[in-house]
C-alpha positions, 0 to 999 in steps of 0.5 A: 424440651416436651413432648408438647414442643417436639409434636409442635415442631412436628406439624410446624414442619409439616405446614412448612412442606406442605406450604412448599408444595402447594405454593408451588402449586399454586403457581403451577394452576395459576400458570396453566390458567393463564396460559389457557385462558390467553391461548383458547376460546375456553370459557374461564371456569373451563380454563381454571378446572384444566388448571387445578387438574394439572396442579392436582398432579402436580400436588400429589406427587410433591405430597406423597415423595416430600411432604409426606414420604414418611406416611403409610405407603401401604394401601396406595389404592387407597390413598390414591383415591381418597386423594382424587376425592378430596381433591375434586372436592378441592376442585370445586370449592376453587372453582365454585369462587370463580364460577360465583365471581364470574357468573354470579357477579360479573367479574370477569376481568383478567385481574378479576378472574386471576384474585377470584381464582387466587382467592378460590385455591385458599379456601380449597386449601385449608379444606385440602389441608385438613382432609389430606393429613387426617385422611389420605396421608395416614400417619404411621402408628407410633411404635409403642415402648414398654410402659416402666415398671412399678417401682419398689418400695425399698421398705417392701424389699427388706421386710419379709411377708411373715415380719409384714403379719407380726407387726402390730 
């Protein structure tokens, strides 16, 4: 198999970590939502903004300990706070959706609230996506192999320099 099919297979994995780990996520922002939502007089934005900060935790400790545990874990400062940037960008994408359906809208039913809210951490999402794997967790260099040497011609080998020159 190629090289080609082995980095395929490489980021297939990857997507499939990262999948678990966000779908899991996903329940755990739709929960706290929910539960918020029904158990506080917090207006909705509110409730989904404590929501994606709890998932956001959440997220970042199945991101750095399975998804991506074989990433550089040398700069975690740095990590850490390119994560928190990116995840608040993420958090206002999700919740910029649901503040627009809310407010902008009026849709503000409890099944409104919940597709809207749903629709919101998709396309926070791909953006979470893209910036986490190119950004926060950095891939480690690849360890180089030495390159193979030239190969010798077997009719250099057996002619000496001086038979070189005297051939006409």
């Amino acid at each position: 198999m190629g090289h080609g099919a082995s980095r395929l297979r490489r980021i297939v994995r990857e997507v499939a970590k990262f999948g678990a780990v966000g779908g899991l996520g996903v329940l755990v922002n739709l929960v706290v939502f929910n539960l918020v939502r029904h158990t506080t007089d917090l207006q909705v934005v509110r409730a989904s903004v404590i929501a994606t900060v709890v998932a956001i935790v959440f997220n970042y400790v199945g991101f750095r300990y399975f998804t991506y545990r074989d990433r550089d874990k040398s700069r975690r400062t740095r990590e850490m706070t390119l994560f928190l940037l990116f995840s608040a960008i993420g958090l206002v994408i999700e919740n910029g959706v649901l503040y627009a359906a809310t407010y902008g809208f009026g849709w503000n039913t409890p099944l409104q609230n919940n597709v809207f809210k749903f629709l919101g951490i998709g396309i926070a999402t791909l953006f979470r996506f893209w910036s986490y794997r190119s950004w926060v967790f950095r891939a480690l260099p690849a360890a180089e192999t030495p390159a193979p040497a030239a190969p010798v011609l077997q009719s250099e080998q057996a002619v000496p320099p001086k038979a070189k020159q005297q051939v006409p």
